[in-house]
N, C-alpha and C positions, 0 to 999 in steps of 0.2 A: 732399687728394689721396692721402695716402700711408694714410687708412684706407681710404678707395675702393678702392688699388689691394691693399690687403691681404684685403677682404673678397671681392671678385672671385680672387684668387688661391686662398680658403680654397674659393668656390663651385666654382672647378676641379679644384679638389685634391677634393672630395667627388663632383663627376660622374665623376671620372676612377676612382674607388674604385667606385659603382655600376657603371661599365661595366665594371672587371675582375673585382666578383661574380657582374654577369650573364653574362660571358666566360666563367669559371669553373662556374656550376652548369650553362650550356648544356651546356660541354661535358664537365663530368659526370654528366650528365642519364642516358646513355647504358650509363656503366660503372657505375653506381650500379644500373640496370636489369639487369644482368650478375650485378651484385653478390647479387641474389635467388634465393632458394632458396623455393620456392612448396611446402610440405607437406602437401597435404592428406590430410585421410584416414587420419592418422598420428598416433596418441593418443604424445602428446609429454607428458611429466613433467616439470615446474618447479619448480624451486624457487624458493619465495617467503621470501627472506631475511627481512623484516621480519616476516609471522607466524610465520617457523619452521616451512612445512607446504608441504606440494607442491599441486600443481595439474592438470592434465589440462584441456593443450586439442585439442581433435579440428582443426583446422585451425590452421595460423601458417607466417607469413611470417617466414622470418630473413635479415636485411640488413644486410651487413658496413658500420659507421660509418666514414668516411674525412675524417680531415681535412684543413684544404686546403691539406694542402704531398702529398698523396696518401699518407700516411703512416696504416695499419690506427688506428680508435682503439677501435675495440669492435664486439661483435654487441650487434642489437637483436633482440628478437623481440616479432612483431605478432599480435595474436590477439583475436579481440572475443567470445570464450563462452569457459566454463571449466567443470569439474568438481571439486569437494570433492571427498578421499578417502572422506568419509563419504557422498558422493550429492548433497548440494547442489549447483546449481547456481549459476554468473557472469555477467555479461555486466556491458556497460558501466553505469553506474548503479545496477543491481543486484547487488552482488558475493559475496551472498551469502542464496541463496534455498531455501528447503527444497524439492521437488518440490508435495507436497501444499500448500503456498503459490499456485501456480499457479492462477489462476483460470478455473474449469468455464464453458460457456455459461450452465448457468441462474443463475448468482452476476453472473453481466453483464449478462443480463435483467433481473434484479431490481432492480440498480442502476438502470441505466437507468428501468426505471418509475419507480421509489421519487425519483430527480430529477423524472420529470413528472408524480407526482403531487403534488409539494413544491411545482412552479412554480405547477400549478393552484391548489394550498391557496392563495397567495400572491397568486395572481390576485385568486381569488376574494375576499379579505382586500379586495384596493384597490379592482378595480371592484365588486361584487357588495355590501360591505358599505359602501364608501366611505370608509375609512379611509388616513390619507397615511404618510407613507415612514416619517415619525418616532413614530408609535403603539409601545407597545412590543410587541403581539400581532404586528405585519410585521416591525418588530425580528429577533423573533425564530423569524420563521417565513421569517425571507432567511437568518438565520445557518442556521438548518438547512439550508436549498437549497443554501447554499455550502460547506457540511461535506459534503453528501452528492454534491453536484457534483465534488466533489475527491478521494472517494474514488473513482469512479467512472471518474474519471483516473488516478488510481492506478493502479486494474484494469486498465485500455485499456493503461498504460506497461508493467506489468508480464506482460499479455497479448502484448507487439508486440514486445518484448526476447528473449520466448520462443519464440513461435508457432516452429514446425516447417519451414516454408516462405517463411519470409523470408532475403532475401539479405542479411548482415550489412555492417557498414562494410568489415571488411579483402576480402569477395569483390568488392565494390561496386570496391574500389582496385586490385583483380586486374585485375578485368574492362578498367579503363580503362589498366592499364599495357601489358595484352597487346594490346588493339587498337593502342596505339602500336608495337608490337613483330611482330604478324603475328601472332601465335597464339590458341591458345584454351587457357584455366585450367579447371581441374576441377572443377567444384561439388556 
């Protein structure tokens, strides 16, 4: 009995702690939302202590950190693209991309064919010739399809980080903080 009644007291003791963090973020939910400074449009200089070199991002969010006795404990700041002082380009995954890295439409076309002309090789290899999975001529004419398959994703990730008219992660978190808020963020 007396572990019974000690394991039921720990289960209370830990629901009673969930419901004073959910008490807690609800109702900082609100002032934490206050706490935003939305910049757009405002080519911001960082410094990035671990390279030792500054940054430029055209958009960020800075949101004062509060710990939960409400006590200041730091600024964050939120940004999902960047600029090198030399012109390279950041984004998330990508953090560090030359411009002319950026891939052109016909460099994506070609990819894309060059996968389906690899699948057909490939086809044509099993059904066409009759040969099965373990031949070493399909061997090695899947590894190619799958090396060129993956570059090709490469391009796409690398294409979709960058493209010009995508709505990035921190607009995407704009977008959904101001509808709870009533307004509209600037993109």
């Amino acid at each position: 009995p007396f572990l019974q009644v000690h394991l039921e007291e720990q289960k209370y003791v830990q629901q009673r702690q969930q419901q004073q963090q959910q008490q807690w973020l609800k109702s900082h939910a609100e002032a934490a939302l206050n706490c935003c400074s939305w910049l757009p449009d405002a080519p911001l200089q960082c410094l990035c202590a671990a390279a030792e070199a500054s940054i430029t991002a055209q958009q960020m969010l800075a949101v004062s950190v509060l710990s939960p006795d409400d006590s200041y404990f730091g600024l964050a700041l939120l940004f999902d693209s960047w600029r090198h002082p030399d012109g390279c380009l950041g984004a998330p995954g990508w953090p560090y991309v030359s411009p002319d890295q950026l891939p052109k439409q016909q460099q994506m076309d070609d990819a894309a064919a060059a996968v389906r002309d690899q699948a057909a090789a490939v086809r044509q290899l099993k059904q066409v010739q009759g040969l099965g999975n373990k031949e070493p001529a399909v061997v090695e004419a899947v590894a190619v399809l799958q090396t060129l398959k993956q570059q090709l994703a490469d391009l796409e990730s690398l294409q979709e980080a960058f493209q010009g008219d995508r709505q990035g992660t921190l607009q995407q978190l704009m977008q959904l903080l101001a509808a709870k808020q009533g307004y509209t963020v600037p993109i």
